[in-house]
TORMIBA-654651 format. One record per residue (C-alpha): residue number from 1; x, y, z. Coordinates in pm, 1 decimal, decimal comma, always signed. Example, Ala and Ser with C-alpha at 12.3 -4.5 7.8 and 13.67 -1.06 7.14 Angstrom:
<nodes>
NODE     n         c1         c2         c3
NODE     1    +1230,0     -450,0     +780,0
NODE     2    +1367,0     -106,0     +714,0
</nodes>
This chain:
<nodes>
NODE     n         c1         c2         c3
NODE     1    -5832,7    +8274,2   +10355,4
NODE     2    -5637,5    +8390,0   +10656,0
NODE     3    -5743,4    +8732,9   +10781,9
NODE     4    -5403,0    +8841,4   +10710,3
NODE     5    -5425,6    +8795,1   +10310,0
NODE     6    -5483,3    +9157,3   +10203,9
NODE     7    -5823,2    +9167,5   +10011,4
NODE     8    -5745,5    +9047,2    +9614,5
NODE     9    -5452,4    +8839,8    +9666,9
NODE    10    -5416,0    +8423,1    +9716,8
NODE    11    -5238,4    +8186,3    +9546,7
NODE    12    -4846,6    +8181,7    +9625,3
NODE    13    -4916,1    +8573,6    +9804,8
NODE    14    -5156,3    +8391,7   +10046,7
NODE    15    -5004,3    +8432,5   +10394,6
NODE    16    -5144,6    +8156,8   +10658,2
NODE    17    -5126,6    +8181,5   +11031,7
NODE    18    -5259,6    +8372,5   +11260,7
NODE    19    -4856,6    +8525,9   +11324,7
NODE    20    -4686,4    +8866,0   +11170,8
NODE    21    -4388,2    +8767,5   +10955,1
NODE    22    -4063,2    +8914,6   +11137,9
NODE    23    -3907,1    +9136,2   +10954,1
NODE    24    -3528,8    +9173,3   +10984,1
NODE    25    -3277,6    +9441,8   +10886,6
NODE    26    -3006,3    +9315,0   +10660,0
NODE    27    -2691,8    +9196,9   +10765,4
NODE    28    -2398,6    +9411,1   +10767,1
NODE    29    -2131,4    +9157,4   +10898,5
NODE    30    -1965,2    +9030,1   +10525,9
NODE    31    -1921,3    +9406,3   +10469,3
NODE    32    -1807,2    +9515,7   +10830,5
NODE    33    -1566,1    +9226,0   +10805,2
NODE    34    -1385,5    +9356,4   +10448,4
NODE    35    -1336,2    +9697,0   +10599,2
NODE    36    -1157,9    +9580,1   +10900,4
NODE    37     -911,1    +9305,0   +10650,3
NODE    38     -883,4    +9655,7   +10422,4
NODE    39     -768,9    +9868,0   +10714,6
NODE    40     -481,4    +9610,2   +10824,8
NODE    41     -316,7    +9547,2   +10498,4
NODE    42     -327,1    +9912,4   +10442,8
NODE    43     -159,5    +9941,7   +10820,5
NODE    44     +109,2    +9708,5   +10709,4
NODE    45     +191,1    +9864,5   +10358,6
NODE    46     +245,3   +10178,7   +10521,8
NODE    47     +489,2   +10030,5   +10773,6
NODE    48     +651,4    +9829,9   +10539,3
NODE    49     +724,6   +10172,8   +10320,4
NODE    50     +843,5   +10352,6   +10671,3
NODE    51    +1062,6   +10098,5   +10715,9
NODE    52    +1230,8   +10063,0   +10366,4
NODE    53    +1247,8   +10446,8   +10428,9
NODE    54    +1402,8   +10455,4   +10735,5
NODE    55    +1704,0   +10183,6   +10563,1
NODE    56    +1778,6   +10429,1   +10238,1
NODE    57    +1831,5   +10714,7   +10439,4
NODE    58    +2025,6   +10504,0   +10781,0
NODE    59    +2214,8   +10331,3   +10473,2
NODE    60    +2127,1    +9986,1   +10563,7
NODE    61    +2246,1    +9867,8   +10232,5
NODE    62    +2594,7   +10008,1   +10272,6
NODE    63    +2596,3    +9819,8   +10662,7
NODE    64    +2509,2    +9482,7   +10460,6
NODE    65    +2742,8    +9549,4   +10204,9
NODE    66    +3008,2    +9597,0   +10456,9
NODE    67    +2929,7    +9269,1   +10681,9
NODE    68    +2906,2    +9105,9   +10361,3
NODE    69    +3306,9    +9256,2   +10256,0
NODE    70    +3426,6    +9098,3   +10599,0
NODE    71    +3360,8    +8756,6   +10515,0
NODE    72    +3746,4    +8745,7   +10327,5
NODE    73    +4020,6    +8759,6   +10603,4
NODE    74    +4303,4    +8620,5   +10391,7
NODE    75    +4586,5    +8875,1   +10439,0
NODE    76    +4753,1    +8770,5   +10089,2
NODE    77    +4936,1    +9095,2   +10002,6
NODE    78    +5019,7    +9108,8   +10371,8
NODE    79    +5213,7    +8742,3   +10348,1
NODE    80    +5338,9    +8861,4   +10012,5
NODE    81    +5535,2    +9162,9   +10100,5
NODE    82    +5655,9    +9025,1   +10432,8
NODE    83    +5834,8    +8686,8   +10207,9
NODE    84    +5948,1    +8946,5    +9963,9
NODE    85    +6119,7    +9094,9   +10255,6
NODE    86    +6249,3    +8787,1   +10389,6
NODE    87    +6394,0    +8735,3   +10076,0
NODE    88    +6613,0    +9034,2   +10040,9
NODE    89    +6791,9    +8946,1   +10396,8
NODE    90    +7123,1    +8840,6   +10291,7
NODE    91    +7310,2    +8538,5   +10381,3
NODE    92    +7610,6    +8539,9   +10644,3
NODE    93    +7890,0    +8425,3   +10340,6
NODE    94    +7766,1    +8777,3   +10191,1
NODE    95    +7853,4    +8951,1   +10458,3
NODE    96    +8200,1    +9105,7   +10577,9
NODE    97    +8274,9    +9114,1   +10913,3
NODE    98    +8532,7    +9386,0   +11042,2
NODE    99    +8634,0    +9294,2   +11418,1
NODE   100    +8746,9    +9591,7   +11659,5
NODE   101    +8886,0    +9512,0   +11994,1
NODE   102    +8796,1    +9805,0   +12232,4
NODE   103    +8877,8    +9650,2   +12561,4
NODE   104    +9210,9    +9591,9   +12758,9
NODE   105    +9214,3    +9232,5   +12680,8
NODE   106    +9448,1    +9059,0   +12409,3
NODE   107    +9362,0    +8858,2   +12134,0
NODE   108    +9033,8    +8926,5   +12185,2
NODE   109    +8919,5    +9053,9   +11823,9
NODE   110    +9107,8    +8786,7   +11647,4
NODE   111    +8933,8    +8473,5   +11835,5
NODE   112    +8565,7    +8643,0   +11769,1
NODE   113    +8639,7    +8700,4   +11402,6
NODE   114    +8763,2    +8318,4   +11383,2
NODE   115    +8435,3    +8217,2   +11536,2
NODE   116    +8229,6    +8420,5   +11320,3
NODE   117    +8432,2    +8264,4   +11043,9
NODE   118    +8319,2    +7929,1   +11110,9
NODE   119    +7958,0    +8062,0   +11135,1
NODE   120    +7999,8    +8102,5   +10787,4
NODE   121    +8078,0    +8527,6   +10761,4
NODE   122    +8329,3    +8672,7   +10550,2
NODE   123    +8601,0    +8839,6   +10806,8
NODE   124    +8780,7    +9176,6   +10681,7
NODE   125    +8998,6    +9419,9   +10878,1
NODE   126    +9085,5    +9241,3   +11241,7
NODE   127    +9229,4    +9482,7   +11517,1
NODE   128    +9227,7    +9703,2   +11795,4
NODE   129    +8944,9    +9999,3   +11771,5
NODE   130    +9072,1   +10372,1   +11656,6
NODE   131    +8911,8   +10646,1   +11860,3
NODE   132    +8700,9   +10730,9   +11928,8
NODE   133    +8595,3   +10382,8   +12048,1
NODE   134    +8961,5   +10264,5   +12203,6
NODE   135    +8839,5   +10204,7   +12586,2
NODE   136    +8540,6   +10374,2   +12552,6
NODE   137    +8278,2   +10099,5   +12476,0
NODE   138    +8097,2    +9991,9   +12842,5
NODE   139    +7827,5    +9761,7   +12743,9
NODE   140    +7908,0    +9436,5   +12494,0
NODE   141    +7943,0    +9625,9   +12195,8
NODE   142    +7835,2    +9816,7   +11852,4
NODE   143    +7736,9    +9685,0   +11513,5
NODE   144    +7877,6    +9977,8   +11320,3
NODE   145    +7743,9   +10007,3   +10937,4
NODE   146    +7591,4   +10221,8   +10666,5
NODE   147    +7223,7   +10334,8   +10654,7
NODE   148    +7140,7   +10063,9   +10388,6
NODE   149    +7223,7    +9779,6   +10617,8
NODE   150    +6950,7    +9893,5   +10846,5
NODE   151    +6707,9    +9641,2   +10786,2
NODE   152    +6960,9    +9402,2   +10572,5
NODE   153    +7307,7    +9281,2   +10693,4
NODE   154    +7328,0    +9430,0   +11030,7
NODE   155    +7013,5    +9298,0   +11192,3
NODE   156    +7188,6    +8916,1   +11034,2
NODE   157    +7493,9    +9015,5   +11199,4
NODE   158    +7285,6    +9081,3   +11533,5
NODE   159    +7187,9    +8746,8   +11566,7
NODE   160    +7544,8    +8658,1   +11656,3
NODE   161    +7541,4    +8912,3   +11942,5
NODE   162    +7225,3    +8998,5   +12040,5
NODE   163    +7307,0    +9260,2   +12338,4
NODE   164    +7532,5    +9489,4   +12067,4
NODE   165    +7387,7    +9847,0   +11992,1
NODE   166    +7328,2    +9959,3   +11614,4
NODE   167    +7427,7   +10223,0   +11460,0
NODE   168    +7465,6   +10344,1   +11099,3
NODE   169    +7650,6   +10626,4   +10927,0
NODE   170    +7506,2   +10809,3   +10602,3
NODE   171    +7815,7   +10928,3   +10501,9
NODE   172    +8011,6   +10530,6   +10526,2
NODE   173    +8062,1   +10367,3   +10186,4
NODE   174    +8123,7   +10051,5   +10096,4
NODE   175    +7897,2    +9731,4   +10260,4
NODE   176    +8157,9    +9607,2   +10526,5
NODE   177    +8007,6    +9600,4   +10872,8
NODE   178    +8205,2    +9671,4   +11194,5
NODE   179    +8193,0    +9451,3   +11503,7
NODE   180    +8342,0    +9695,2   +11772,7
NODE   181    +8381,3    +9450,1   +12100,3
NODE   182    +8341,9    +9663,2   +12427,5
NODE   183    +8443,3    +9551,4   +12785,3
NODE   184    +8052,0    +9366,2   +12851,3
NODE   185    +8164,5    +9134,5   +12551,0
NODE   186    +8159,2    +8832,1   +12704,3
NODE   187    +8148,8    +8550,7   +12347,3
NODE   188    +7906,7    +8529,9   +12050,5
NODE   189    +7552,3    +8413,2   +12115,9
NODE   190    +7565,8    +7981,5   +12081,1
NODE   191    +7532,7    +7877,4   +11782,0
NODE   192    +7166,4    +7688,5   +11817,2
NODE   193    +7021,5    +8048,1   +11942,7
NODE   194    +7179,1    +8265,7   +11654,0
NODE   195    +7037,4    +7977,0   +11422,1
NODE   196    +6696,1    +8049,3   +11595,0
NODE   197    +6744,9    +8399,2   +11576,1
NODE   198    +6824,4    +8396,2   +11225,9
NODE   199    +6568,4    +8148,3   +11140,9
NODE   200    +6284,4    +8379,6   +11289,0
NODE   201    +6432,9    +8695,2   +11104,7
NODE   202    +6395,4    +8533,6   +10789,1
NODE   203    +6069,3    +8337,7   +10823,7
NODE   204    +5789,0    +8531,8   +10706,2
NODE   205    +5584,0    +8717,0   +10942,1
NODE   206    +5194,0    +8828,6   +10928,3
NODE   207    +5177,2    +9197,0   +11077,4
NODE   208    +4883,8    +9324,7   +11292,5
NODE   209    +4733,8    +9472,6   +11037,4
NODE   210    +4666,8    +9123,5   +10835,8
NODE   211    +4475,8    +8987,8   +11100,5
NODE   212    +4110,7    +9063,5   +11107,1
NODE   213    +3783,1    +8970,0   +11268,8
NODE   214    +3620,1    +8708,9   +11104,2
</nodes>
């Protein structure tokens, strides 16, 4: 028996050697370990709740739902109103010309109101202007109608004469259109540029406001 056997006990309690047993503390690492994996998923549920946080009260949502309504740029009502438009222009056999001669120079109504009846217009009253007009038209000349041929016969009738001011009068009836020539008159635009200009006038037209950033 080894003289470090306490008195009484052998067997499987015998110790042999002539050597202490070392006695260890036990081993905190598996439970330091857990603590630290606790502490960093609680770190990153409590950013993750900031952050969802921060987006309700910013209104995230509302910025995605906004990117997300951007995505469809076609301008369809846009396209529809301006061919509606189109549409209602009328065309130059619906339209009657009267031709005023306001300059010095003879004959001069009468051959513009033949051209613009080969151009396919409807010619009325052909003349010399009435005053206040007679003589007193400088530039090439005035497209004279009422306010409802604003935006419908007279800007058709411009395409023939380009240079001419408009002007309308609330209190004219009838649809007839006036085509006083002053002393700048010098002939009707050519035919292949009041077919252009006419052609563009017509053709529908996407406005500013249709176009967005996609």
């Amino acid at each position: 028996m080894s003289m470090l056997t306490p008195p009484g006990m052998g067997g499987q309690y015998r110790i042999t050697g002539d050597k202490y047993p070392r006695m260890r503390p036990p081993r905190r690492r598996a439970r330091l370990v857990a603590a630290v994996v606790a502490s960093v998923c609680a770190l990153g549920l409590i950013g993750w709740g900031t952050l969802q946080l921060i987006d309700v009260f910013t209104g995230g949502g509302k910025k995605a739902s906004a990117a997300g309504a951007k995505t469809d740029c076609r301008p369809k009502a846009a396209t529809a109103t301006t061919a509606a438009q189109a549409k209602a222009l009328p065309k130059p056999g619906q339209i009657t010309v009267n031709v005023y001669n306001a300059t010095a120079r003879t004959g001069l109504a009468k051959d513009t109101a033949d051209e613009l009846k080969k151009r396919g217009f409807k010619i009325g009253a052909v003349g010399n202007a009435g005053k206040p007009y007679d003589k007193n038209v400088p530039g090439t000349g005035i497209l004279l109608g009422p306010t409802a041929a604003r935006n419908t016969s007279l800007p058709v009738l411009a395409t023939e004469l380009a240079d001419a001011e408009h002007r309308t009068d609330a209190g004219r009836k009838g649809a007839d259109l006036d085509l006083i020539l002053g002393d700048g008159f010098k002939g009707l635009a050519k035919p292949a540029d009041a077919q252009r200009a006419l052609t563009a006038l017509t053709a529908p037209q996407s406005t500013e406001s249709s176009k967005k950033n996609c």
